[in-house]
PyMOL Python script that loads the backbone (N, CA, C, O; Angstrom):
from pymol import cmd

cmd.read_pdbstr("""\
ATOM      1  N   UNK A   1     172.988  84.350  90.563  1.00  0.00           N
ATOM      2  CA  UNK A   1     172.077  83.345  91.009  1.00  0.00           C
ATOM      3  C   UNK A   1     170.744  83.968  91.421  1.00  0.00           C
ATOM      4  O   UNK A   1     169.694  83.353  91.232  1.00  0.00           O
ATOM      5  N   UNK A   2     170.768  85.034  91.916  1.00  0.00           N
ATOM      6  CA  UNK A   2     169.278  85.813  92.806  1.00  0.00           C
ATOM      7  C   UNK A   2     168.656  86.429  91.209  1.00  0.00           C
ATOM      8  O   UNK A   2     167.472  86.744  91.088  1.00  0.00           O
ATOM      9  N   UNK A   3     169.560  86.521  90.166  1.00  0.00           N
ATOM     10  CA  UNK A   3     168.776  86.896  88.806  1.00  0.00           C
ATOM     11  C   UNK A   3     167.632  85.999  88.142  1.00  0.00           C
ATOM     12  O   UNK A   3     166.495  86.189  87.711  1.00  0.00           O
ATOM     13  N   UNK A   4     168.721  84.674  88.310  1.00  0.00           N
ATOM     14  CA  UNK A   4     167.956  83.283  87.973  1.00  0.00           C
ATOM     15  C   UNK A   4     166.549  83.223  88.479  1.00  0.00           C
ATOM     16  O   UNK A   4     165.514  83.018  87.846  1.00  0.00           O
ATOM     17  N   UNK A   5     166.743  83.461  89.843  1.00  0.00           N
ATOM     18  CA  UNK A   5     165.356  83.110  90.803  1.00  0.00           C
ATOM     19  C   UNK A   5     163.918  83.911  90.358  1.00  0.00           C
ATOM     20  O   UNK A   5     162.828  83.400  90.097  1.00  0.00           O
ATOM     21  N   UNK A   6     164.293  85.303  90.365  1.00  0.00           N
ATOM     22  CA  UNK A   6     163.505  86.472  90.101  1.00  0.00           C
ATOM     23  C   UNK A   6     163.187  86.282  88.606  1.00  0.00           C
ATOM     24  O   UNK A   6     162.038  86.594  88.293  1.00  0.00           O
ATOM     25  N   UNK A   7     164.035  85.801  87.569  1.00  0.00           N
ATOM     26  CA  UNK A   7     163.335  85.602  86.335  1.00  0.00           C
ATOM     27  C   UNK A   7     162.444  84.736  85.943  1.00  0.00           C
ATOM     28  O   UNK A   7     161.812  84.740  84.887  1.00  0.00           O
ATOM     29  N   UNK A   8     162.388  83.816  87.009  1.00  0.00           N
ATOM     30  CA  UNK A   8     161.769  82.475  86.987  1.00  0.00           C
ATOM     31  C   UNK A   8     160.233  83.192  87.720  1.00  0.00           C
ATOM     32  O   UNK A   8     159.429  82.283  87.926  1.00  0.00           O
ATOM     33  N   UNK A   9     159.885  84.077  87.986  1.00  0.00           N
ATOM     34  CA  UNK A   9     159.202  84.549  88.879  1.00  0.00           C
ATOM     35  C   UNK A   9     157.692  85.198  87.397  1.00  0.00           C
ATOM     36  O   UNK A   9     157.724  86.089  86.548  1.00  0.00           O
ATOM     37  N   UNK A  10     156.634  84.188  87.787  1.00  0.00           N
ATOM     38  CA  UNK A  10     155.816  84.311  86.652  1.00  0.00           C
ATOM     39  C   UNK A  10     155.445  85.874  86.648  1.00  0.00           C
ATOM     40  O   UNK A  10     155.816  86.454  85.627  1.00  0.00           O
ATOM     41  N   UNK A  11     154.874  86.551  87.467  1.00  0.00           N
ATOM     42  CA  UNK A  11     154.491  88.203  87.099  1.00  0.00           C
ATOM     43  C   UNK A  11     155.481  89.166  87.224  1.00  0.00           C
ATOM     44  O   UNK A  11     156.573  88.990  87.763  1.00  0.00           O
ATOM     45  N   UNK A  12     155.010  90.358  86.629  1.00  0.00           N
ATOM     46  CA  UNK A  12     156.054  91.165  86.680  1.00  0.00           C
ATOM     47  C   UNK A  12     156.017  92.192  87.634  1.00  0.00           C
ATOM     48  O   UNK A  12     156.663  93.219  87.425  1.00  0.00           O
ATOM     49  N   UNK A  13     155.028  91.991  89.145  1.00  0.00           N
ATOM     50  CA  UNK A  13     155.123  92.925  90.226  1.00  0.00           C
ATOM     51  C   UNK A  13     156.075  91.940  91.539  1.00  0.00           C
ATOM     52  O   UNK A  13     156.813  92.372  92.424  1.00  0.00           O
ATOM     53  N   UNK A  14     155.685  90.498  91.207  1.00  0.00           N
ATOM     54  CA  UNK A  14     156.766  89.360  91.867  1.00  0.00           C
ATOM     55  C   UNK A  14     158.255  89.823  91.588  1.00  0.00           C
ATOM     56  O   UNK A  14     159.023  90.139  92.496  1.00  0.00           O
ATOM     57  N   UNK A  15     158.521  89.831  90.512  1.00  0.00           N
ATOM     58  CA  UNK A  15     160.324  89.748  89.619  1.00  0.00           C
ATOM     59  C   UNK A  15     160.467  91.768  90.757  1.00  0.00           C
ATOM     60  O   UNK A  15     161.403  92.164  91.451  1.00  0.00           O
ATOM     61  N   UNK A  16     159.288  92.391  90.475  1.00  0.00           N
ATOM     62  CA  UNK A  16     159.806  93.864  91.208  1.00  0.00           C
ATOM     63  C   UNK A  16     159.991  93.554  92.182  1.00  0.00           C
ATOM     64  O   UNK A  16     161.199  93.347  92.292  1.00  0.00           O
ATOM     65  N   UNK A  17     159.297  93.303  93.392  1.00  0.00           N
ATOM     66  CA  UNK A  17     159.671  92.605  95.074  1.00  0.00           C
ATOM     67  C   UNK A  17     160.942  92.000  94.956  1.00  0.00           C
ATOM     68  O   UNK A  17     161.860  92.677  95.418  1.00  0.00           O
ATOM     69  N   UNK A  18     161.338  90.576  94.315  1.00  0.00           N
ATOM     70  CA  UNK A  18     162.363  89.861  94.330  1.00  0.00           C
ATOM     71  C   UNK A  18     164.117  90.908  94.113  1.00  0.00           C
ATOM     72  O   UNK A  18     165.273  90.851  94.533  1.00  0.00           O
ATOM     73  N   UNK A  19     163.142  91.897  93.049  1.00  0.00           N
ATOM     74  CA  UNK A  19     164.667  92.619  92.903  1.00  0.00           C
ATOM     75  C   UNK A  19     164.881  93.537  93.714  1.00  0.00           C
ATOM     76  O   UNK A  19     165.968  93.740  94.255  1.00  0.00           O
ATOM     77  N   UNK A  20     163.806  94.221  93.889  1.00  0.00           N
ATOM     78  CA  UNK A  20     164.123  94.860  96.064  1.00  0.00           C
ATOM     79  C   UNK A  20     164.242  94.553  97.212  1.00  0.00           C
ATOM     80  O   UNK A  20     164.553  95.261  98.170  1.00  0.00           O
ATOM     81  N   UNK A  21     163.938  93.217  97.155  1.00  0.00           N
ATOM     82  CA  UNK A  21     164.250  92.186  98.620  1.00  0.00           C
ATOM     83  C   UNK A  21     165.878  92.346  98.498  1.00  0.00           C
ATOM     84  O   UNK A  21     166.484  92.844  99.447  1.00  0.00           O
ATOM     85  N   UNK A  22     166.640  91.886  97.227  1.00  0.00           N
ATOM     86  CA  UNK A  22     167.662  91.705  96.802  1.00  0.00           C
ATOM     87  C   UNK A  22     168.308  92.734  96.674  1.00  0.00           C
ATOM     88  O   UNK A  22     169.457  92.479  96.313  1.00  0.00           O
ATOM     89  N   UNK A  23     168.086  93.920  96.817  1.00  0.00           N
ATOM     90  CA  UNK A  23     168.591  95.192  96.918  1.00  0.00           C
ATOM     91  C   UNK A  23     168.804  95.771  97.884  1.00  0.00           C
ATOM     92  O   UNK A  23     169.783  96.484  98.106  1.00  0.00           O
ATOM     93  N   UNK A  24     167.648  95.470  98.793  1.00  0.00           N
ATOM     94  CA  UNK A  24     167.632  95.717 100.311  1.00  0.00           C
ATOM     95  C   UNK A  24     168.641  94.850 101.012  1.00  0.00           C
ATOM     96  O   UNK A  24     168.947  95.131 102.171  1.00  0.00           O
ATOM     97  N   UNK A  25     169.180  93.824 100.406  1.00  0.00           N
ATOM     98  CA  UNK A  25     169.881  92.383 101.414  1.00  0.00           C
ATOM     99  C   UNK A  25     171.524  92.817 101.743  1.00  0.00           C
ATOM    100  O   UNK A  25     172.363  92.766 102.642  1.00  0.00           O
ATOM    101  N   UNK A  26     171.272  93.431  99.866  1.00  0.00           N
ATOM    102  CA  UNK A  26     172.939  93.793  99.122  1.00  0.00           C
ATOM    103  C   UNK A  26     173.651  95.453 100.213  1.00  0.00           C
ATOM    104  O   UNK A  26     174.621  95.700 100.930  1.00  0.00           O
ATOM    105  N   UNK A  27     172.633  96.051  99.786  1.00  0.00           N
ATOM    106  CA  UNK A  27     172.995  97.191 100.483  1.00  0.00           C
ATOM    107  C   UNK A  27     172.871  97.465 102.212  1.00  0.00           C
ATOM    108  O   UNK A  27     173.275  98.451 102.830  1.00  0.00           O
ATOM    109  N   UNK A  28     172.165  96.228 102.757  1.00  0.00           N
ATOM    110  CA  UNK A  28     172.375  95.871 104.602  1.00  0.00           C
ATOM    111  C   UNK A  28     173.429  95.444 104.639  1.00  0.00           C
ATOM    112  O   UNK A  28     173.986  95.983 105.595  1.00  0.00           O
ATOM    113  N   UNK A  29     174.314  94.529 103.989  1.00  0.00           N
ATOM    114  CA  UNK A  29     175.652  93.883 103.754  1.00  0.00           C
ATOM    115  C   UNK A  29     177.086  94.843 103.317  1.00  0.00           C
ATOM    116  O   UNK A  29     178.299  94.685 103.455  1.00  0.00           O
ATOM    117  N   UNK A  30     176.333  95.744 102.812  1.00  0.00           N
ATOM    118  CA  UNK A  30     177.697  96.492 102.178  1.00  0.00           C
ATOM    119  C   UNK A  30     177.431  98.007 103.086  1.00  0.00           C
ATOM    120  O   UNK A  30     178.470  98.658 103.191  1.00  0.00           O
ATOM    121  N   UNK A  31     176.579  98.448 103.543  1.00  0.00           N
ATOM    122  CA  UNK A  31     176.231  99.621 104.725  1.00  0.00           C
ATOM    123  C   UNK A  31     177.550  99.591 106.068  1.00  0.00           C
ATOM    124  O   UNK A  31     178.286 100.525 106.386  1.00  0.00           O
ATOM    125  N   UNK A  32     177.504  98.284 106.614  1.00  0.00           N
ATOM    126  CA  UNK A  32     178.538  98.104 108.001  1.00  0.00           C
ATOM    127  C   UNK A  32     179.634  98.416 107.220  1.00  0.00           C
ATOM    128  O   UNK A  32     179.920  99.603 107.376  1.00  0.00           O
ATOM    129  N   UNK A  33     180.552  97.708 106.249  1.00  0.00           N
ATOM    130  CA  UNK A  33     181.695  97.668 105.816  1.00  0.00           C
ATOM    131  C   UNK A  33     181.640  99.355 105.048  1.00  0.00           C
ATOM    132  O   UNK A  33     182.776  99.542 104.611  1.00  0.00           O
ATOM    133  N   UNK A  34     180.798 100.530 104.759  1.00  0.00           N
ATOM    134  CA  UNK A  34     181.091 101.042 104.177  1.00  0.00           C
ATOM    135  C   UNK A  34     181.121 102.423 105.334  1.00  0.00           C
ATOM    136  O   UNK A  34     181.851 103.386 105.099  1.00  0.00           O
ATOM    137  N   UNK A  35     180.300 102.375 106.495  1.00  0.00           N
ATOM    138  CA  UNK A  35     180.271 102.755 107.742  1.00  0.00           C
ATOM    139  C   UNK A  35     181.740 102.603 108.654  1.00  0.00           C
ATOM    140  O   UNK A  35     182.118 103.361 109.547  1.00  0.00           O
ATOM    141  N   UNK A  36     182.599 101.083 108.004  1.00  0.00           N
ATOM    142  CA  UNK A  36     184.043 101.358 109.065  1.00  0.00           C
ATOM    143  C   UNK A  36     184.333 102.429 107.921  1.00  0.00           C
ATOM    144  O   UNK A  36     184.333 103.625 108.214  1.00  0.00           O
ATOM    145  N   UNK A  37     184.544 102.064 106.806  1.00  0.00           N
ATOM    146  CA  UNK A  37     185.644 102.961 105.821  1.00  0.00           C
ATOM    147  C   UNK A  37     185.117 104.623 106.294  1.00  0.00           C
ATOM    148  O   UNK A  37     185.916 105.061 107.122  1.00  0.00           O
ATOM    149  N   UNK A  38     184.440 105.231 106.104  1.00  0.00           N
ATOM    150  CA  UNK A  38     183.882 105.924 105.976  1.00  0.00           C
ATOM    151  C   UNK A  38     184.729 106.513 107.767  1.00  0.00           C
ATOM    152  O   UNK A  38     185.384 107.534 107.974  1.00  0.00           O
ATOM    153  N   UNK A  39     184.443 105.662 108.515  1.00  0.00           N
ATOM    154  CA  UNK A  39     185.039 105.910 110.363  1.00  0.00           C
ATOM    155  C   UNK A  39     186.520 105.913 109.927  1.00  0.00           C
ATOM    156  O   UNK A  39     187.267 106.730 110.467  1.00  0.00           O
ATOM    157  N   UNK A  40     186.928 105.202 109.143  1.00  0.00           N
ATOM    158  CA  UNK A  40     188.760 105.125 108.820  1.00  0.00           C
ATOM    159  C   UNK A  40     189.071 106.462 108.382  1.00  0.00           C
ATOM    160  O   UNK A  40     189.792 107.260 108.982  1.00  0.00           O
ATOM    161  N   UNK A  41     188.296 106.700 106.971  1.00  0.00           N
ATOM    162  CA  UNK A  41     188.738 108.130 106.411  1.00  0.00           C
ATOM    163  C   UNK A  41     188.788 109.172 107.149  1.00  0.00           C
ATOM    164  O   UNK A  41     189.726 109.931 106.906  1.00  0.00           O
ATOM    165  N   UNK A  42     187.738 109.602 108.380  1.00  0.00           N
ATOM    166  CA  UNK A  42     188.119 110.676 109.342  1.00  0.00           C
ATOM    167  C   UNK A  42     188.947 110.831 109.872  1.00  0.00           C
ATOM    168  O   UNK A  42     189.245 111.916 110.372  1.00  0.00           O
ATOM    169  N   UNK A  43     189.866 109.396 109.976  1.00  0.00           N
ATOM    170  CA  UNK A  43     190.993 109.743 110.514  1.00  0.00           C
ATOM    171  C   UNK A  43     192.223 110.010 109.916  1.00  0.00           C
ATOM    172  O   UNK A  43     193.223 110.283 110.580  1.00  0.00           O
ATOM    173  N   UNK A  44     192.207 109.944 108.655  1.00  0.00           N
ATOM    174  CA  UNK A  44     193.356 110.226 107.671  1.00  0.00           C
ATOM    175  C   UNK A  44     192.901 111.687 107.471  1.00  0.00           C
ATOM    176  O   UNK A  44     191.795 112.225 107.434  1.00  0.00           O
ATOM    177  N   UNK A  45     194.334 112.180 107.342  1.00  0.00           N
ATOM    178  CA  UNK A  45     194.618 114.211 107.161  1.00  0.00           C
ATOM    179  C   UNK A  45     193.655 114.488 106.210  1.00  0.00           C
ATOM    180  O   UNK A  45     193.282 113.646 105.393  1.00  0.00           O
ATOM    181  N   UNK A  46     193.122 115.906 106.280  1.00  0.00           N
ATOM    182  CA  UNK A  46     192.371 115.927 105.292  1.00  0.00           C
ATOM    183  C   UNK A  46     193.353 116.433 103.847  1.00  0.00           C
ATOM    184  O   UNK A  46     192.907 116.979 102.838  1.00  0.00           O
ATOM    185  N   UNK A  47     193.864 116.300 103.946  1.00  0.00           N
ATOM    186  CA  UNK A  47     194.940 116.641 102.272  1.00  0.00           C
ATOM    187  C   UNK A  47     194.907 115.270 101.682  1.00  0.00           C
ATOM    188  O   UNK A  47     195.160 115.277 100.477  1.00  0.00           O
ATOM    189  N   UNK A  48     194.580 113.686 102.377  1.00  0.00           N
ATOM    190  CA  UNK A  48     194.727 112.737 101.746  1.00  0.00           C
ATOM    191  C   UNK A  48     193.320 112.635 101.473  1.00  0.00           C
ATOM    192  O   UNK A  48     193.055 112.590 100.272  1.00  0.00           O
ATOM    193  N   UNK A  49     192.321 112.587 102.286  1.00  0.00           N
ATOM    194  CA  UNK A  49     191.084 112.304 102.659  1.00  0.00           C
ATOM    195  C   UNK A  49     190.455 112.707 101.078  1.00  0.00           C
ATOM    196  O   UNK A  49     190.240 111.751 100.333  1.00  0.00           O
ATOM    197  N   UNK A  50     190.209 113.863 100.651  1.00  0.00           N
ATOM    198  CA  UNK A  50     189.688 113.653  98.748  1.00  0.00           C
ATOM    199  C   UNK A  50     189.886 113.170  98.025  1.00  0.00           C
ATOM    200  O   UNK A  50     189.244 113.252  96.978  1.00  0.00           O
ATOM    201  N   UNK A  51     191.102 112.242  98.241  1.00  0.00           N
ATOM    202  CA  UNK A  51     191.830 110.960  97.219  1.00  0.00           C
ATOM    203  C   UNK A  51     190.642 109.881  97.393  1.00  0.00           C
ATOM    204  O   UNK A  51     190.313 109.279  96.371  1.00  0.00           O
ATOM    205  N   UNK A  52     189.923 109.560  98.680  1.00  0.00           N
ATOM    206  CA  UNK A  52     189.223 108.500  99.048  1.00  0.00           C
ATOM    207  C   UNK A  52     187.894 109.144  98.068  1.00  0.00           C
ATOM    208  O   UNK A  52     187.556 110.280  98.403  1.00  0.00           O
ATOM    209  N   UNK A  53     187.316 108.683  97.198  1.00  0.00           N
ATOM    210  CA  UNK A  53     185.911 108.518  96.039  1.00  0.00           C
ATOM    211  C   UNK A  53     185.212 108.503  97.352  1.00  0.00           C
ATOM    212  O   UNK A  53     185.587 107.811  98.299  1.00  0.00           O
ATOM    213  N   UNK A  54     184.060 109.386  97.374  1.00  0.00           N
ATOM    214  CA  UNK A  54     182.509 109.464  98.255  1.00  0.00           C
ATOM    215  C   UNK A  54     182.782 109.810  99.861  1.00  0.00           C
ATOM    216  O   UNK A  54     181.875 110.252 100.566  1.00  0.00           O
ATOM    217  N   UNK A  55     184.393 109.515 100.465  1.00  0.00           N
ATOM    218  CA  UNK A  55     184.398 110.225 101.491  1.00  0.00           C
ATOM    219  C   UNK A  55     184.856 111.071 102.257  1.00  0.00           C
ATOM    220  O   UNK A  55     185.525 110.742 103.237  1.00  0.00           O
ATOM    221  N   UNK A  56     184.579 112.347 101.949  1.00  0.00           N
ATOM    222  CA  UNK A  56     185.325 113.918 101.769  1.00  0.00           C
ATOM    223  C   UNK A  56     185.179 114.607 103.373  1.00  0.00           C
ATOM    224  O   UNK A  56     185.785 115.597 103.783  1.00  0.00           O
ATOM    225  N   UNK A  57     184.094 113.687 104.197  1.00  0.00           N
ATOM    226  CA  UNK A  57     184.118 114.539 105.530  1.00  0.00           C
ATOM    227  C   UNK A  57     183.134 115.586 105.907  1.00  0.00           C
ATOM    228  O   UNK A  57     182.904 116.009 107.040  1.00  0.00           O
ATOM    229  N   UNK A  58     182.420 116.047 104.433  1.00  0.00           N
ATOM    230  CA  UNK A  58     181.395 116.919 104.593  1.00  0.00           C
ATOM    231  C   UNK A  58     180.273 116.634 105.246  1.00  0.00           C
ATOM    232  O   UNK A  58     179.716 117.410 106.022  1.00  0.00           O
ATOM    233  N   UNK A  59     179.767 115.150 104.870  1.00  0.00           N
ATOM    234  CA  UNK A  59     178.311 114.979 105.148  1.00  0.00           C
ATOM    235  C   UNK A  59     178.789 114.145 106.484  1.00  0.00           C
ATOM    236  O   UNK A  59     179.942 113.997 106.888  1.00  0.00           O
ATOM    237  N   UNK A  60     177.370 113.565 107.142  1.00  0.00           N
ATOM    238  CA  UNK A  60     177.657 113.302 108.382  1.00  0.00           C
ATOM    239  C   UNK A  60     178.128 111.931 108.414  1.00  0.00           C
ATOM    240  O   UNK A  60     177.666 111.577 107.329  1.00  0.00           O
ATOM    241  N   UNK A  61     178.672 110.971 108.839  1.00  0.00           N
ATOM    242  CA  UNK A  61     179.389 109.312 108.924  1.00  0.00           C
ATOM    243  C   UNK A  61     178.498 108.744 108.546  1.00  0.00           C
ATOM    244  O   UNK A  61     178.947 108.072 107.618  1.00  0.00           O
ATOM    245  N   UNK A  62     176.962 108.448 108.691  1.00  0.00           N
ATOM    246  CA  UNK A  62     176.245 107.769 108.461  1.00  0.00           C
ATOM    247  C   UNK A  62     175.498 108.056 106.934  1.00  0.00           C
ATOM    248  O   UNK A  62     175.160 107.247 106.070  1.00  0.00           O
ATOM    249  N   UNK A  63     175.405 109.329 106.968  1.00  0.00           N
ATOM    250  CA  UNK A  63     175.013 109.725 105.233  1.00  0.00           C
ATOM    251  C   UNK A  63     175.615 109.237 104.118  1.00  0.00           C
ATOM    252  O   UNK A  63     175.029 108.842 103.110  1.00  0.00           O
ATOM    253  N   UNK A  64     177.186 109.276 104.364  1.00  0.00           N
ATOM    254  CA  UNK A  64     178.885 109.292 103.552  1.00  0.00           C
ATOM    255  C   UNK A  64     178.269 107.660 103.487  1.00  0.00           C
ATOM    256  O   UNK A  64     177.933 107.344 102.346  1.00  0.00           O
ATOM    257  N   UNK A  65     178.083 106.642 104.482  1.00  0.00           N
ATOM    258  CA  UNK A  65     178.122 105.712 104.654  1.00  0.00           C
ATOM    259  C   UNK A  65     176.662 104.984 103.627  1.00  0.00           C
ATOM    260  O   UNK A  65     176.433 103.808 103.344  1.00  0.00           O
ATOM    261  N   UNK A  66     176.041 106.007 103.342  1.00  0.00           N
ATOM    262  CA  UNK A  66     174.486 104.904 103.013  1.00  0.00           C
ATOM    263  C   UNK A  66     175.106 105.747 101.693  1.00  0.00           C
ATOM    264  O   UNK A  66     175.578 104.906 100.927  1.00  0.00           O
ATOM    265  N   UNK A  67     175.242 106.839 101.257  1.00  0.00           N
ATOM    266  CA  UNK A  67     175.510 106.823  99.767  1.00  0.00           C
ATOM    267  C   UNK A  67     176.333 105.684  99.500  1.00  0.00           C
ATOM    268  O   UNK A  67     175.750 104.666  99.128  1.00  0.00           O
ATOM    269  N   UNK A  68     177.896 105.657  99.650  1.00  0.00           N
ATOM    270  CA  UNK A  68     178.396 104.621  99.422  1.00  0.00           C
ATOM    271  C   UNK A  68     178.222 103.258  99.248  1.00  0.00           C
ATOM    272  O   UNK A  68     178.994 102.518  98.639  1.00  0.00           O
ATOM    273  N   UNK A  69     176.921 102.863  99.941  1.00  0.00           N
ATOM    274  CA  UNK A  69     176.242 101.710  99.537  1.00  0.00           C
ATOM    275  C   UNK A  69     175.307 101.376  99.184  1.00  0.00           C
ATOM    276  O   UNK A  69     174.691 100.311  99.233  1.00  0.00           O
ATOM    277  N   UNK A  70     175.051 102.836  98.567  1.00  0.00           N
ATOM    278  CA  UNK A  70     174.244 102.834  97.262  1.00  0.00           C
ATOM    279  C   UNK A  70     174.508 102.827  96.073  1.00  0.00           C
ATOM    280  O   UNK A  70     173.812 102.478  95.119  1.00  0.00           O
ATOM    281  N   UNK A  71     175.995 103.395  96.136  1.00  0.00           N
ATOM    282  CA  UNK A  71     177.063 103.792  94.954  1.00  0.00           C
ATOM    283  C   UNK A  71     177.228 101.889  94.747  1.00  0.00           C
ATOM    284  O   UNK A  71     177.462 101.515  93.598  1.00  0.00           O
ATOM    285  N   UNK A  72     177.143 101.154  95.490  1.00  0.00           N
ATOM    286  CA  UNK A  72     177.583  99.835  95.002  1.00  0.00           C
ATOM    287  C   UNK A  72     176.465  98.724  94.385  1.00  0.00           C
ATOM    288  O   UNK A  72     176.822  97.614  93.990  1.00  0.00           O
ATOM    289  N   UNK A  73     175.064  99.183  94.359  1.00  0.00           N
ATOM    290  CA  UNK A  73     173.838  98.410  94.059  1.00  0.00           C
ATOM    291  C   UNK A  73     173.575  98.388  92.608  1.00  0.00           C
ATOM    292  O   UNK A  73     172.604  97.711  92.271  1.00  0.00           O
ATOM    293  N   UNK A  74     174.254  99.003  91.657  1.00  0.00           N
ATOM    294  CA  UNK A  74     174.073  98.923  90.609  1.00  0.00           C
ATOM    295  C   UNK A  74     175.380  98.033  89.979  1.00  0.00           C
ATOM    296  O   UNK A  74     175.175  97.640  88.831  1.00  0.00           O
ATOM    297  N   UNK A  75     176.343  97.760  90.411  1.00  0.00           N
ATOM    298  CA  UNK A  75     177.011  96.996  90.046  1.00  0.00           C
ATOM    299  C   UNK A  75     176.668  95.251  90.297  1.00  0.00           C
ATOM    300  O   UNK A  75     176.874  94.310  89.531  1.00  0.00           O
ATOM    301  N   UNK A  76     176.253  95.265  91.254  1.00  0.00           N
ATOM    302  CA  UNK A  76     175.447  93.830  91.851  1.00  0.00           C
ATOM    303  C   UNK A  76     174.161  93.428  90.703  1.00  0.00           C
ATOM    304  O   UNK A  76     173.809  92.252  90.613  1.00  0.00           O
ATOM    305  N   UNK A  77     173.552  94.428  89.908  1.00  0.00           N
ATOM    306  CA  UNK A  77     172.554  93.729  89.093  1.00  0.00           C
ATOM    307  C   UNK A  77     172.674  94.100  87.781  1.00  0.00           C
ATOM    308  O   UNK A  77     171.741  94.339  87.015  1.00  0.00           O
ATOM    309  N   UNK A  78     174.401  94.163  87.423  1.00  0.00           N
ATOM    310  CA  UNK A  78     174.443  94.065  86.470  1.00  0.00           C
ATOM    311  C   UNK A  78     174.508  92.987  85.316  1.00  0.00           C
ATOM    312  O   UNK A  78     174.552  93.344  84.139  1.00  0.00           O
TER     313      UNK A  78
END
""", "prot")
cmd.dss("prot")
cmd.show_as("cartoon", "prot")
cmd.util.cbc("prot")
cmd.orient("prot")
């Protein structure tokens, strides 16, 4: 539906804003939920913890946490 809107959008520096407003909205929404996971995985052993994709423990909770919901913004405008 937010594709619809932005295509309807006569210039092509409008349709750019619309698809970063919309990028910015997606990834404030998926940041908290990727911030608990990310708090969950520290607490699982680390022998399970590399099974979990993007959160290995290396980088700091909040880093682990904004990749990960970045890792999810390209699926949203596909």
């Amino acid at each position: 539906m937010a594709n619809v809107e932005c295509a309807k959008m006569p210039s092509a520096e409008e349709r750019r804003r619309c698809d970063q407003r919309h990028a910015r909205l997606i990834f404030g929404a998926a940041f908290p939920l990727c911030l608990l996971i990310a708090a969950l995985a520290r607490l699982v052993p680390r022998g399970r913890r590399q099974s979990i994709a993007g959160f290995d423990g290396r980088q700091s909770l909040f880093r682990e946490a904004s990749s990960a919901a970045s890792m999810c913004l390209p699926f949203a405008f596909r």
